[in-house]
mmCIF file of the N, C-alpha and C atoms, coordinates in Angstrom:
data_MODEL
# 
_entry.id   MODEL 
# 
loop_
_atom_site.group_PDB 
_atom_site.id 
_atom_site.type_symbol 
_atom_site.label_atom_id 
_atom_site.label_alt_id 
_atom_site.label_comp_id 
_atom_site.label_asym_id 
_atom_site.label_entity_id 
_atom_site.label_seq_id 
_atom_site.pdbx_PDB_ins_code 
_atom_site.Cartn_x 
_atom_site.Cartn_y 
_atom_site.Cartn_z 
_atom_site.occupancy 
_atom_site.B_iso_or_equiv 
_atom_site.pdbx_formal_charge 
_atom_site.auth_seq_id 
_atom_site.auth_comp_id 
_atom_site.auth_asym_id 
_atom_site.auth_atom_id 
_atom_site.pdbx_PDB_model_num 
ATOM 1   N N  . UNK A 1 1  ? 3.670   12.705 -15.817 1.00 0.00 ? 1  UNK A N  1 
ATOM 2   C CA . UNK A 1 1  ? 3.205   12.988 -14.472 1.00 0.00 ? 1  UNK A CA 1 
ATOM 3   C C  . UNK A 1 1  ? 3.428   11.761 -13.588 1.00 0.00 ? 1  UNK A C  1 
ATOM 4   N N  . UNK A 1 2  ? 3.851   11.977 -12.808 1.00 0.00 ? 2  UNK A N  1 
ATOM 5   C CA . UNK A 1 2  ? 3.866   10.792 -11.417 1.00 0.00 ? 2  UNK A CA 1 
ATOM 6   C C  . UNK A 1 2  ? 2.999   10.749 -10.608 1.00 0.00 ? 2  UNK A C  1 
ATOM 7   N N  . UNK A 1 3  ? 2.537   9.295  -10.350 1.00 0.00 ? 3  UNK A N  1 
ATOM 8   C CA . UNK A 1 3  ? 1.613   8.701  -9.612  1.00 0.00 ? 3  UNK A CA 1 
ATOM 9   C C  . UNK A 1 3  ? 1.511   9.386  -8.179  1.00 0.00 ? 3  UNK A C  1 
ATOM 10  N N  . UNK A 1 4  ? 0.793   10.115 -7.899  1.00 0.00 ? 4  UNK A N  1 
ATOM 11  C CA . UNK A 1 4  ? 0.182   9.834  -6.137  1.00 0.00 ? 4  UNK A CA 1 
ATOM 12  C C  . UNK A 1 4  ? -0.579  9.629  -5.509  1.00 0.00 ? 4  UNK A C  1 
ATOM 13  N N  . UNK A 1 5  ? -0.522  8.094  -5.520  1.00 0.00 ? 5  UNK A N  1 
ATOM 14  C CA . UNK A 1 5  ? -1.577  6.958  -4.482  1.00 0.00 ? 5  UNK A CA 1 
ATOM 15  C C  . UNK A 1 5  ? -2.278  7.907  -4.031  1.00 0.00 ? 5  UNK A C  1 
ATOM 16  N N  . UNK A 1 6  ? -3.620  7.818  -3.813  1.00 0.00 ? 6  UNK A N  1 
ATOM 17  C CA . UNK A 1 6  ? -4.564  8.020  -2.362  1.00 0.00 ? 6  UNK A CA 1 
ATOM 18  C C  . UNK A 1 6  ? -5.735  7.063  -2.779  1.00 0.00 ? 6  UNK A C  1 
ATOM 19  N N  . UNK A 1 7  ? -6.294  7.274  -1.426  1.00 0.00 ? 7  UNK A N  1 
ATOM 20  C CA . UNK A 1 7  ? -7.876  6.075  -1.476  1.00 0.00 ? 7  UNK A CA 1 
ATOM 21  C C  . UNK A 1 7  ? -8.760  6.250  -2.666  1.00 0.00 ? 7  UNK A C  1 
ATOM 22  N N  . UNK A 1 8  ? -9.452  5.469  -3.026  1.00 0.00 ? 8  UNK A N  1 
ATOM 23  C CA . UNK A 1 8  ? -10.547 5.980  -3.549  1.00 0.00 ? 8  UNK A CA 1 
ATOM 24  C C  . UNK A 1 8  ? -11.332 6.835  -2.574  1.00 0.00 ? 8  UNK A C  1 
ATOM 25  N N  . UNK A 1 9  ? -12.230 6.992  -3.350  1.00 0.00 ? 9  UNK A N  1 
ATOM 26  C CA . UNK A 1 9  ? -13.648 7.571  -2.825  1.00 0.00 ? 9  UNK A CA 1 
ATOM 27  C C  . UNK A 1 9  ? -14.470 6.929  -2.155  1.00 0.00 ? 9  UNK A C  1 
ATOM 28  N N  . UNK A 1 10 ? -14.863 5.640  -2.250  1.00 0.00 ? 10 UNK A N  1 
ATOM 29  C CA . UNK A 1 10 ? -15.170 4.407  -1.600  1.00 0.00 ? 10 UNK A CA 1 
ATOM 30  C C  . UNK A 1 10 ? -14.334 4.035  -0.102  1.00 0.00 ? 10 UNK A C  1 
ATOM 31  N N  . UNK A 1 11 ? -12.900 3.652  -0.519  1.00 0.00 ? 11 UNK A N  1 
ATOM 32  C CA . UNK A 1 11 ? -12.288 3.422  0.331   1.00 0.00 ? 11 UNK A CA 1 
ATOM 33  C C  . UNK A 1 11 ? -11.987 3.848  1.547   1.00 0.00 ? 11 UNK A C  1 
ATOM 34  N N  . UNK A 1 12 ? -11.789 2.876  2.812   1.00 0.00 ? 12 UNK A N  1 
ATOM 35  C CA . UNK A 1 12 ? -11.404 3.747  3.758   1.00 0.00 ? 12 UNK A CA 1 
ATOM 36  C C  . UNK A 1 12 ? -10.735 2.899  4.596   1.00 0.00 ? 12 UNK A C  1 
ATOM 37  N N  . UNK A 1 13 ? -9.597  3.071  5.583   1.00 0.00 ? 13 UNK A N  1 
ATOM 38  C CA . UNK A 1 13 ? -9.097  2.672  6.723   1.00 0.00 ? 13 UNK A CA 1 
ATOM 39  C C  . UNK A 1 13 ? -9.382  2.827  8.128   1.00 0.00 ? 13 UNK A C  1 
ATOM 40  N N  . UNK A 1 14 ? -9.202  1.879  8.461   1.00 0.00 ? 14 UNK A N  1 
ATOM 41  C CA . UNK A 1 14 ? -9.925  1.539  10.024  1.00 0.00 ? 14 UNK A CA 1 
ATOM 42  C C  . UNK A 1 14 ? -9.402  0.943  11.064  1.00 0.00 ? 14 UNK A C  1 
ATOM 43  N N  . UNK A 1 15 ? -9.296  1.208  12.053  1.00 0.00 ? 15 UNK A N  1 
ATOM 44  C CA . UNK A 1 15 ? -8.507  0.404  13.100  1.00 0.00 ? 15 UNK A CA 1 
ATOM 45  C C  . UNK A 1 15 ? -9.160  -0.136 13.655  1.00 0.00 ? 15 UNK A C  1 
ATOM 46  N N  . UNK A 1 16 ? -9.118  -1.651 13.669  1.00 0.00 ? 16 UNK A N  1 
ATOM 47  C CA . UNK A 1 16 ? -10.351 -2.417 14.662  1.00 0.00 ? 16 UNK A CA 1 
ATOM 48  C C  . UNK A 1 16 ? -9.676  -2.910 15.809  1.00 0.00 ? 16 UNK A C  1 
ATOM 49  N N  . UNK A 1 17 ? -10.015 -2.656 17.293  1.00 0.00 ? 17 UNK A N  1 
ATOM 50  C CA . UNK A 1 17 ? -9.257  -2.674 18.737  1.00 0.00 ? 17 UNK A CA 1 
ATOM 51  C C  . UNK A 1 17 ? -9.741  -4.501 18.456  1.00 0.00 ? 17 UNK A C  1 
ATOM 52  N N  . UNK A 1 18 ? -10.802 -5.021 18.075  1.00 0.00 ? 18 UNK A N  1 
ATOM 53  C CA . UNK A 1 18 ? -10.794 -6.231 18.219  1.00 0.00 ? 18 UNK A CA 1 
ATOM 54  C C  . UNK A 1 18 ? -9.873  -7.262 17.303  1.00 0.00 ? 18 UNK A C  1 
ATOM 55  N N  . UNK A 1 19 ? -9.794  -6.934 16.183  1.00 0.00 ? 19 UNK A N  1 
ATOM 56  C CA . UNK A 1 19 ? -8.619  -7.894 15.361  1.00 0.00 ? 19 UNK A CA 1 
ATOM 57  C C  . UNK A 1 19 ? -7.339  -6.961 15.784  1.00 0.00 ? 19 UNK A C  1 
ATOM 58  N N  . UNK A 1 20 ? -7.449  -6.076 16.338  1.00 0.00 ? 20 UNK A N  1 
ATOM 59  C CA . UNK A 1 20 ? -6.015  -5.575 16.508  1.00 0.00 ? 20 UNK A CA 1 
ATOM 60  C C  . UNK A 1 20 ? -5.169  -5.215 15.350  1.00 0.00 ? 20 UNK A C  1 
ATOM 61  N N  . UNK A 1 21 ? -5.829  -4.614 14.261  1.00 0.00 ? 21 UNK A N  1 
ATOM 62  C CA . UNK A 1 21 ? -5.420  -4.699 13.061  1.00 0.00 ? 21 UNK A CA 1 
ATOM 63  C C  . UNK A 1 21 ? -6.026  -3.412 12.183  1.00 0.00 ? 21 UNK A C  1 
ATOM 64  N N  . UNK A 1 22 ? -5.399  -2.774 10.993  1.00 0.00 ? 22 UNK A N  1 
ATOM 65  C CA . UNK A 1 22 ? -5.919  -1.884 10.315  1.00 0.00 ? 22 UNK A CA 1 
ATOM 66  C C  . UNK A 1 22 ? -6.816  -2.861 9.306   1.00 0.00 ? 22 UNK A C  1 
ATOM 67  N N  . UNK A 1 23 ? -8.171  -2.064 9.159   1.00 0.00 ? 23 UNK A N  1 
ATOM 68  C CA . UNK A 1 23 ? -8.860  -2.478 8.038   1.00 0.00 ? 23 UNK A CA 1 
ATOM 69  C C  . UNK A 1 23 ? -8.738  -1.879 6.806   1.00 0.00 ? 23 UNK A C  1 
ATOM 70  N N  . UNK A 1 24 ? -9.034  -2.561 5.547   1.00 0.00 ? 24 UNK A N  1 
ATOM 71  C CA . UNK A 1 24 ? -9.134  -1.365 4.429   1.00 0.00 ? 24 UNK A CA 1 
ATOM 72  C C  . UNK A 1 24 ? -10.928 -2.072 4.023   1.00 0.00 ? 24 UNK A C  1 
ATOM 73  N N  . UNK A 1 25 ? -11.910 -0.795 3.745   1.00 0.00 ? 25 UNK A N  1 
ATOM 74  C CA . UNK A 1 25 ? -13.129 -1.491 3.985   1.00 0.00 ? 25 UNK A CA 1 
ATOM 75  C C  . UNK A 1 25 ? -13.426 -0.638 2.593   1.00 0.00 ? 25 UNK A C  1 
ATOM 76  N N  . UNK A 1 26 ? -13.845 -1.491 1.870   1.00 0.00 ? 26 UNK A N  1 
ATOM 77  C CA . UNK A 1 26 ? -14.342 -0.897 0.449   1.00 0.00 ? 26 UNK A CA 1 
ATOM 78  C C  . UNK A 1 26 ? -15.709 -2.059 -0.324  1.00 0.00 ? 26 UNK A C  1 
ATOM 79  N N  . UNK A 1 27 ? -16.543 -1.410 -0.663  1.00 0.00 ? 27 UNK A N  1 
ATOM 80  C CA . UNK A 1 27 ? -17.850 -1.903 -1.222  1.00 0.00 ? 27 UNK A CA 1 
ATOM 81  C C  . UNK A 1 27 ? -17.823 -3.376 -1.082  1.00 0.00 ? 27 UNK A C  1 
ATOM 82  N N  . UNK A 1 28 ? -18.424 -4.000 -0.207  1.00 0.00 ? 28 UNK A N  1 
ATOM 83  C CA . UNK A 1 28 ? -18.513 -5.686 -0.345  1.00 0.00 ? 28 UNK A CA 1 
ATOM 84  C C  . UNK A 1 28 ? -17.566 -6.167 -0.183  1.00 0.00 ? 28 UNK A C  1 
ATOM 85  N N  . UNK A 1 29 ? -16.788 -5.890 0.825   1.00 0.00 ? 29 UNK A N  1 
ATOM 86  C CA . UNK A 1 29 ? -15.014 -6.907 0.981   1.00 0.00 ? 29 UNK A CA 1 
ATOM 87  C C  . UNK A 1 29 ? -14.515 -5.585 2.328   1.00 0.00 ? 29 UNK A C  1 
ATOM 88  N N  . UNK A 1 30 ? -14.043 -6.262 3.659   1.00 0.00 ? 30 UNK A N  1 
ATOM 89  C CA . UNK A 1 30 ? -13.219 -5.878 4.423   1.00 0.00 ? 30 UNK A CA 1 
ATOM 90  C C  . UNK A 1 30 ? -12.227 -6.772 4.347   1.00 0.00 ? 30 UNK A C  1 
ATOM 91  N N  . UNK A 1 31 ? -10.679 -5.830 4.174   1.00 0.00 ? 31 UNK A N  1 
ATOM 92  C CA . UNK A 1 31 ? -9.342  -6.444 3.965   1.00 0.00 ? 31 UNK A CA 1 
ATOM 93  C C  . UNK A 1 31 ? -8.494  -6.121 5.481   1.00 0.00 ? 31 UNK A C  1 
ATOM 94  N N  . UNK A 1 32 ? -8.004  -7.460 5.914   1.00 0.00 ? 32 UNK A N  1 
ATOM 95  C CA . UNK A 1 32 ? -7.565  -6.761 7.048   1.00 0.00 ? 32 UNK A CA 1 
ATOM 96  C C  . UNK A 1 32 ? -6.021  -6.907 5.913   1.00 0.00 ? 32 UNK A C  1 
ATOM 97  N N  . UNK A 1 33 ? -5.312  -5.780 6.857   1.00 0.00 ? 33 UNK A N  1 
ATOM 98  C CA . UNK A 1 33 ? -4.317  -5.234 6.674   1.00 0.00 ? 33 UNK A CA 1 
ATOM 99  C C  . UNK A 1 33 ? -2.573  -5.868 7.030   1.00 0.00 ? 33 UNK A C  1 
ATOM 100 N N  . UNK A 1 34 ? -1.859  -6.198 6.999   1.00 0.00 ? 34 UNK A N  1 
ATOM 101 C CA . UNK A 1 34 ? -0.762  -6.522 8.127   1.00 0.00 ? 34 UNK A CA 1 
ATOM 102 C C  . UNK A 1 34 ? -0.051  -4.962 7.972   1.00 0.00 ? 34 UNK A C  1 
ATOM 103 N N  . UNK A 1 35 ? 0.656   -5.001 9.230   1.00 0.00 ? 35 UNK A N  1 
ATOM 104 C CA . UNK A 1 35 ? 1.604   -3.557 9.948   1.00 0.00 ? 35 UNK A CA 1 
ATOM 105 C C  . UNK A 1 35 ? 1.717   -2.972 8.465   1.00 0.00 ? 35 UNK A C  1 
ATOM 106 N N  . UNK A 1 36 ? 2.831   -3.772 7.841   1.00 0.00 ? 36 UNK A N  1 
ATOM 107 C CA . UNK A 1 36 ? 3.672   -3.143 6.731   1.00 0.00 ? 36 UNK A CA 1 
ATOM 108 C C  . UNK A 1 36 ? 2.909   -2.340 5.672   1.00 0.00 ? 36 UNK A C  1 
ATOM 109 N N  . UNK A 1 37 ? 1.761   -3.341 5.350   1.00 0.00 ? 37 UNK A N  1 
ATOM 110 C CA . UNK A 1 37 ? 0.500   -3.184 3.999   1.00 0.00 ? 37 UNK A CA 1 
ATOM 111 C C  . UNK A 1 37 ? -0.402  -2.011 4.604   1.00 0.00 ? 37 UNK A C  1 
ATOM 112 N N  . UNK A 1 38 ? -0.608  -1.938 6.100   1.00 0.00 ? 38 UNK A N  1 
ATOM 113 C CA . UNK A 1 38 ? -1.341  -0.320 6.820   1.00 0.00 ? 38 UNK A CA 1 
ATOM 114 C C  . UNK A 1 38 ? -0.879  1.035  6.668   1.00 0.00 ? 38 UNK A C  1 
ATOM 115 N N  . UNK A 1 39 ? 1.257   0.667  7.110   1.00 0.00 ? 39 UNK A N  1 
ATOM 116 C CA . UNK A 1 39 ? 1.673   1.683  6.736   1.00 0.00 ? 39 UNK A CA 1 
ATOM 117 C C  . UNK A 1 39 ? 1.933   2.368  5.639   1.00 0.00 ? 39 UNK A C  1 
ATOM 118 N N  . UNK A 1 40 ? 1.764   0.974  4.448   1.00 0.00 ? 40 UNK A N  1 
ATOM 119 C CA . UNK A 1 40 ? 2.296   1.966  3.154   1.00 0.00 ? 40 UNK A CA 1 
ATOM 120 C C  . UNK A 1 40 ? 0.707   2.470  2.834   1.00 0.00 ? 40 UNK A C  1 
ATOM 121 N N  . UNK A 1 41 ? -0.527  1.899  3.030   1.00 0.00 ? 41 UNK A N  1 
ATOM 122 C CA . UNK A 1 41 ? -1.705  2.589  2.093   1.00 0.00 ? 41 UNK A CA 1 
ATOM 123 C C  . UNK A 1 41 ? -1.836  3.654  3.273   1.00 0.00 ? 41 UNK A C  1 
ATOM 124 N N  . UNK A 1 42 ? -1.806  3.745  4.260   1.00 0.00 ? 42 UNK A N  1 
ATOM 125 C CA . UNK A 1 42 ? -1.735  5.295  5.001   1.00 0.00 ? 42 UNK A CA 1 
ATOM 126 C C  . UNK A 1 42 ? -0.522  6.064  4.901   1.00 0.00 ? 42 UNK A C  1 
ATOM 127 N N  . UNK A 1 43 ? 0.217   5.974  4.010   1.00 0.00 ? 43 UNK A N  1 
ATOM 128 C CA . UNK A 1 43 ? 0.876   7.625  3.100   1.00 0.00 ? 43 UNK A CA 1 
ATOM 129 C C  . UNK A 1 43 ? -0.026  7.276  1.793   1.00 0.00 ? 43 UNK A C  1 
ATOM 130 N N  . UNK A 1 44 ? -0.926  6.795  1.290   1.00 0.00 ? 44 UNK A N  1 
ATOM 131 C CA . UNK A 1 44 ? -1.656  7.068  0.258   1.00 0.00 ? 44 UNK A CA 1 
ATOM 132 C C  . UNK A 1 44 ? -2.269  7.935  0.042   1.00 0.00 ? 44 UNK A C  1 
ATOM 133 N N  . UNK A 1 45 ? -2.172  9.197  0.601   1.00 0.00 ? 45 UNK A N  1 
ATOM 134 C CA . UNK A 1 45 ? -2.799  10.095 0.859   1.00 0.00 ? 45 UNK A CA 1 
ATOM 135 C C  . UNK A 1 45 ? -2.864  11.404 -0.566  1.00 0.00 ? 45 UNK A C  1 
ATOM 136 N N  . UNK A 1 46 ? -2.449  11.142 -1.369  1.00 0.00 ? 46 UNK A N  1 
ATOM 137 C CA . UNK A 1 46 ? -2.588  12.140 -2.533  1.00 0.00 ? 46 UNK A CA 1 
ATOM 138 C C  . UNK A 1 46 ? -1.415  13.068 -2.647  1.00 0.00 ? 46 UNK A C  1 
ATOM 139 N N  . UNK A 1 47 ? -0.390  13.392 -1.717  1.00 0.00 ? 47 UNK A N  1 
ATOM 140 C CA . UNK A 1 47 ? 0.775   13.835 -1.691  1.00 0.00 ? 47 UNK A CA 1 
ATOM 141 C C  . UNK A 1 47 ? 2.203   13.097 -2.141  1.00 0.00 ? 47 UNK A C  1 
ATOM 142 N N  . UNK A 1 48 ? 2.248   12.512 -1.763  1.00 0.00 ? 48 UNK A N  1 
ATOM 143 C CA . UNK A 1 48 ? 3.047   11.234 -1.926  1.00 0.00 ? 48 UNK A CA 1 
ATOM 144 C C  . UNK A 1 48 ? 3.252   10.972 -3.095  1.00 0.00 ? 48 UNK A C  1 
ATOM 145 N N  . UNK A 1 49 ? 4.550   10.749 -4.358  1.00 0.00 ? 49 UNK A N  1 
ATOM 146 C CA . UNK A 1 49 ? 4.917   10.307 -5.081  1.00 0.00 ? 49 UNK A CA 1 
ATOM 147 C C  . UNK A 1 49 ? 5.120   8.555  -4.728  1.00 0.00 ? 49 UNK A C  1 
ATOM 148 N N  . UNK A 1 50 ? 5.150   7.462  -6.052  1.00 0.00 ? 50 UNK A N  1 
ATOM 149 C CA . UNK A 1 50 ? 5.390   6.435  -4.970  1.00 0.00 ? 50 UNK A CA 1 
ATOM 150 C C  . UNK A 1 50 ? 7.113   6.319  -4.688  1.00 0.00 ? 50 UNK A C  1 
ATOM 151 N N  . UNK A 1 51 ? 7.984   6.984  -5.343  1.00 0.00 ? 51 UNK A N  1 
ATOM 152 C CA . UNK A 1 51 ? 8.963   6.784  -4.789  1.00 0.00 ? 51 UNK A CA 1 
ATOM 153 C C  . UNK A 1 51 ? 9.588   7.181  -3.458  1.00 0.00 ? 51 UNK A C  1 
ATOM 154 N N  . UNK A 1 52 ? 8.692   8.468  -2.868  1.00 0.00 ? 52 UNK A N  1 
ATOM 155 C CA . UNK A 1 52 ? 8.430   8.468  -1.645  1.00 0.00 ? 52 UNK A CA 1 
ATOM 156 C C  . UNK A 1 52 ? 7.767   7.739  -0.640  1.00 0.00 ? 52 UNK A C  1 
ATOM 157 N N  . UNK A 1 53 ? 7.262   7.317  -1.294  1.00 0.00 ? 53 UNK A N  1 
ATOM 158 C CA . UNK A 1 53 ? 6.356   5.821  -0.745  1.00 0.00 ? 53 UNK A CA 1 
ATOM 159 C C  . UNK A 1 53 ? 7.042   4.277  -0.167  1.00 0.00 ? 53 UNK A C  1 
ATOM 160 N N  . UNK A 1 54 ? 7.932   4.160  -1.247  1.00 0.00 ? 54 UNK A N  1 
ATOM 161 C CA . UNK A 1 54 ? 8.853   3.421  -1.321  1.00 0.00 ? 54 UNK A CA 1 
ATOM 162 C C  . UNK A 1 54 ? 10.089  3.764  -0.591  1.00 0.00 ? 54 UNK A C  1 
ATOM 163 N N  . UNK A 1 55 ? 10.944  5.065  -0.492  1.00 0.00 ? 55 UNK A N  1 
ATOM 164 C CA . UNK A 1 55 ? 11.724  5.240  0.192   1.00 0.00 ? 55 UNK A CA 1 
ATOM 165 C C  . UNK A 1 55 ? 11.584  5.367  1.719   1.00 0.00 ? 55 UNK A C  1 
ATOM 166 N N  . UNK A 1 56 ? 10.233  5.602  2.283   1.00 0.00 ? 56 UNK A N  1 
ATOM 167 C CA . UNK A 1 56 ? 9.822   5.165  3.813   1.00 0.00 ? 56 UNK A CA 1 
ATOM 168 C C  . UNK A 1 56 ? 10.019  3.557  4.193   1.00 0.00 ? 56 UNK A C  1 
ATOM 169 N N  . UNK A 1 57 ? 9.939   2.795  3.501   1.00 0.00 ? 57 UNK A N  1 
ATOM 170 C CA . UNK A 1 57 ? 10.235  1.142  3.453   1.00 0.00 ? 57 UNK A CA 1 
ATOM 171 C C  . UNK A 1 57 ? 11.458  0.649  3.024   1.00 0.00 ? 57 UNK A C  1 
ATOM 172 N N  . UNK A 1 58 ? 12.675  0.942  2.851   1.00 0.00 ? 58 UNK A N  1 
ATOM 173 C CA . UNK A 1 58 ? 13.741  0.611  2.755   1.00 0.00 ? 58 UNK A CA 1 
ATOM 174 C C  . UNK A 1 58 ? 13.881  -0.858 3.037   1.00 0.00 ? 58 UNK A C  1 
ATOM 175 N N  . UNK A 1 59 ? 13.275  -1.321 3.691   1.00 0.00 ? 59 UNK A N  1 
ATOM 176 C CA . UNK A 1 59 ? 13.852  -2.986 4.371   1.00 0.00 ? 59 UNK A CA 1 
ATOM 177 C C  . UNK A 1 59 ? 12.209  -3.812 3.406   1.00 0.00 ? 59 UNK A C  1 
ATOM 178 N N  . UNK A 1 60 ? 11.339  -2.878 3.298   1.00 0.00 ? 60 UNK A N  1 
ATOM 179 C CA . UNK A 1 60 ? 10.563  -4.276 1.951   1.00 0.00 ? 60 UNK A CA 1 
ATOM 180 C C  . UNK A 1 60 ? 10.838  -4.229 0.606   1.00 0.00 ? 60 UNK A C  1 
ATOM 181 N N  . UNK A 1 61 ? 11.863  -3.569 0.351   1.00 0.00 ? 61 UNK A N  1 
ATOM 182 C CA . UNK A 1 61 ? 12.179  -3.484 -1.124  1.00 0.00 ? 61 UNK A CA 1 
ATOM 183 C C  . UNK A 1 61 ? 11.501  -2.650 -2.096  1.00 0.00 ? 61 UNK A C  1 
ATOM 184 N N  . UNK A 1 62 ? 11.752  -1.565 -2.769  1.00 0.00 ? 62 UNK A N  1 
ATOM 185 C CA . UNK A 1 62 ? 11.365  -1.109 -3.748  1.00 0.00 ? 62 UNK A CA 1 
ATOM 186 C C  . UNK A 1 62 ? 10.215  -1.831 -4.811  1.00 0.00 ? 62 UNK A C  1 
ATOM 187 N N  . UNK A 1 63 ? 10.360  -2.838 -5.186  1.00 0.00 ? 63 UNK A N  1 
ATOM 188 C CA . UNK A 1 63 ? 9.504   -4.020 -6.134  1.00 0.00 ? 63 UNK A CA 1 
ATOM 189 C C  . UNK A 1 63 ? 8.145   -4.301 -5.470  1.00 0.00 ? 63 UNK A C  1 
ATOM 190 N N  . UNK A 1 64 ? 8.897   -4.952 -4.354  1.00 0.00 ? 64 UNK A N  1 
ATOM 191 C CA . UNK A 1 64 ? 7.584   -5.303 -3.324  1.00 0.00 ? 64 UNK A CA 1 
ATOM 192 C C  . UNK A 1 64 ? 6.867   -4.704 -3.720  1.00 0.00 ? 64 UNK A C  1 
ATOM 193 N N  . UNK A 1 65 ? 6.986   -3.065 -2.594  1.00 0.00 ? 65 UNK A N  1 
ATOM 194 C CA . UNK A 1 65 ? 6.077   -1.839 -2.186  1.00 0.00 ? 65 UNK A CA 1 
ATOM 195 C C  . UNK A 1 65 ? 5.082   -1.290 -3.586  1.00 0.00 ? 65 UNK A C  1 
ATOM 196 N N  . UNK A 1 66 ? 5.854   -1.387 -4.748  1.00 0.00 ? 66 UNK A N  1 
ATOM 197 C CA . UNK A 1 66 ? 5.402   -0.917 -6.038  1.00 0.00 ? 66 UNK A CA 1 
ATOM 198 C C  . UNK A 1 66 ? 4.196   -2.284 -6.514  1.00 0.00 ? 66 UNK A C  1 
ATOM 199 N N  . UNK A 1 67 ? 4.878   -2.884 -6.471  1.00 0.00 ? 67 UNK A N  1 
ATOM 200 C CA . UNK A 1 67 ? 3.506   -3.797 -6.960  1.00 0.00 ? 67 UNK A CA 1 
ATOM 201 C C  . UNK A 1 67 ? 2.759   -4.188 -5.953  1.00 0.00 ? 67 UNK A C  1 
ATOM 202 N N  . UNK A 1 68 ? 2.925   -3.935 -4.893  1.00 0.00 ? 68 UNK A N  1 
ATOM 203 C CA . UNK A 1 68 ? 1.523   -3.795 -3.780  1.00 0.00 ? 68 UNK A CA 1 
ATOM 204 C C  . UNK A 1 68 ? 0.538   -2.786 -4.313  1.00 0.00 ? 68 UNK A C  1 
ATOM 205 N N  . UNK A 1 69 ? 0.561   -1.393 -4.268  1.00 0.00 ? 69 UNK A N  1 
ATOM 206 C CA . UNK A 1 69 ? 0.675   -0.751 -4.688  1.00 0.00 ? 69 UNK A CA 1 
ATOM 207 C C  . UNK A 1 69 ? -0.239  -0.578 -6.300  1.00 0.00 ? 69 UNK A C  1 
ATOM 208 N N  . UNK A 1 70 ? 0.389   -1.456 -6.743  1.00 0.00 ? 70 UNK A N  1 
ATOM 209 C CA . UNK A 1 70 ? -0.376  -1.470 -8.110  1.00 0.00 ? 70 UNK A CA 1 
ATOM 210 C C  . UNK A 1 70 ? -1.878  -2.073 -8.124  1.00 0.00 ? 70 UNK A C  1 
ATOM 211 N N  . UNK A 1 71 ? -1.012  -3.874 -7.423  1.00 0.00 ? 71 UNK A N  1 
ATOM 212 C CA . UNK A 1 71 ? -2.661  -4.587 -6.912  1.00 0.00 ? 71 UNK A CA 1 
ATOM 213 C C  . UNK A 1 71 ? -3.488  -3.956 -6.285  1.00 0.00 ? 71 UNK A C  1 
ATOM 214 N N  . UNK A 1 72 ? -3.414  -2.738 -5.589  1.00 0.00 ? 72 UNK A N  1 
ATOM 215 C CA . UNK A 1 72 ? -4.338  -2.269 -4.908  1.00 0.00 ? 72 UNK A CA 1 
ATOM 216 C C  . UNK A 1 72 ? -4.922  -0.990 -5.747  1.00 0.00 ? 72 UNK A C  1 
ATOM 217 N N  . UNK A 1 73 ? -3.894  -0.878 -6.630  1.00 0.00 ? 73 UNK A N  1 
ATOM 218 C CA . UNK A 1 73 ? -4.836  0.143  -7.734  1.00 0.00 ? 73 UNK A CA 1 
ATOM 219 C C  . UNK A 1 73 ? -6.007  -0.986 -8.683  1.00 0.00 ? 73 UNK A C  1 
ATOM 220 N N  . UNK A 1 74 ? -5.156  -1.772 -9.341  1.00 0.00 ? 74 UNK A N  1 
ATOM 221 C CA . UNK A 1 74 ? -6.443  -2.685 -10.274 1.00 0.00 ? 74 UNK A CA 1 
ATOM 222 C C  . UNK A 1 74 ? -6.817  -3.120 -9.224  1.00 0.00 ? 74 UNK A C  1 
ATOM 223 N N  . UNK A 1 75 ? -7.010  -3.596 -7.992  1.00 0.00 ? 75 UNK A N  1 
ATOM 224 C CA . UNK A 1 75 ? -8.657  -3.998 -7.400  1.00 0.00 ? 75 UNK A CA 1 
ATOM 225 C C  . UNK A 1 75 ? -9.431  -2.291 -7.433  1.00 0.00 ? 75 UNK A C  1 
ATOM 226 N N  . UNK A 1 76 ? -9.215  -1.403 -7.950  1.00 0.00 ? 76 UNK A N  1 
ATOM 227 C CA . UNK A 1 76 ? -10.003 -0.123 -7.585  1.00 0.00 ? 76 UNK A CA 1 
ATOM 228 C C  . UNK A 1 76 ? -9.878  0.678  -6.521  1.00 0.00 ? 76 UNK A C  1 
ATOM 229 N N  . UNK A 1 77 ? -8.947  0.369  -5.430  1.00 0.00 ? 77 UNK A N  1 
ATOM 230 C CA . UNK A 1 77 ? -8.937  0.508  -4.386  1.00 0.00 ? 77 UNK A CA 1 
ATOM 231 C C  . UNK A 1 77 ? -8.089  1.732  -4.074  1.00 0.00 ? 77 UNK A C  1 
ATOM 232 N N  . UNK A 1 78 ? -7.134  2.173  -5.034  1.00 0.00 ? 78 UNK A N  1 
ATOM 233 C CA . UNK A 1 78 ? -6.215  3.609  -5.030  1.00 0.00 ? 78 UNK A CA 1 
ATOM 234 C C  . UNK A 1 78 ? -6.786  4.144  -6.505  1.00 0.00 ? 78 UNK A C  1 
ATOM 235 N N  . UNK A 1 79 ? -6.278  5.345  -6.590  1.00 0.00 ? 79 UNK A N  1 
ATOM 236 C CA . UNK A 1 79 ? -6.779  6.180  -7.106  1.00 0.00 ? 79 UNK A CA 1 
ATOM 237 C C  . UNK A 1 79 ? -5.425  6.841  -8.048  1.00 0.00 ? 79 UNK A C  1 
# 
């Protein structure tokens, strides 16, 4: 079976007009986000294979996107 990212249950994304920035806000820790790291965990949405995930990012590399991706699964944070 292949992986498809979405949030936890905990997790959630946020746009704050004051940092100008997406948040990812999960139990005891707000992560701000940069552009790239917003757009890939918002297709995390439970549809998404990650190689679809990865093929929306063409210019950060396949590797990158995947082990982002991962770190954000072992912190608990995808699902």
């Amino acid at each position: 079976m292949t992986w498809r990212p979405a949030l936890s249950r905990y997790a959630r994304l946020r746009h704050c007009p004051v940092r100008r920035s997406t948040l990812l806000i999960v139990p005891e820790r707000i992560v701000a986000l940069n552009t790239e790291a917003a757009a890939i965990v918002g297709l995390c949405d439970g549809t998404r294979t990650v190689p679809d995930i990865t093929a929306a990012f063409p210019d950060e590399g396949t590797d990158d996107v995947v082990l982002f991706l991962h770190d954000l699964k072992e912190q608990g944070w995808l699902r």
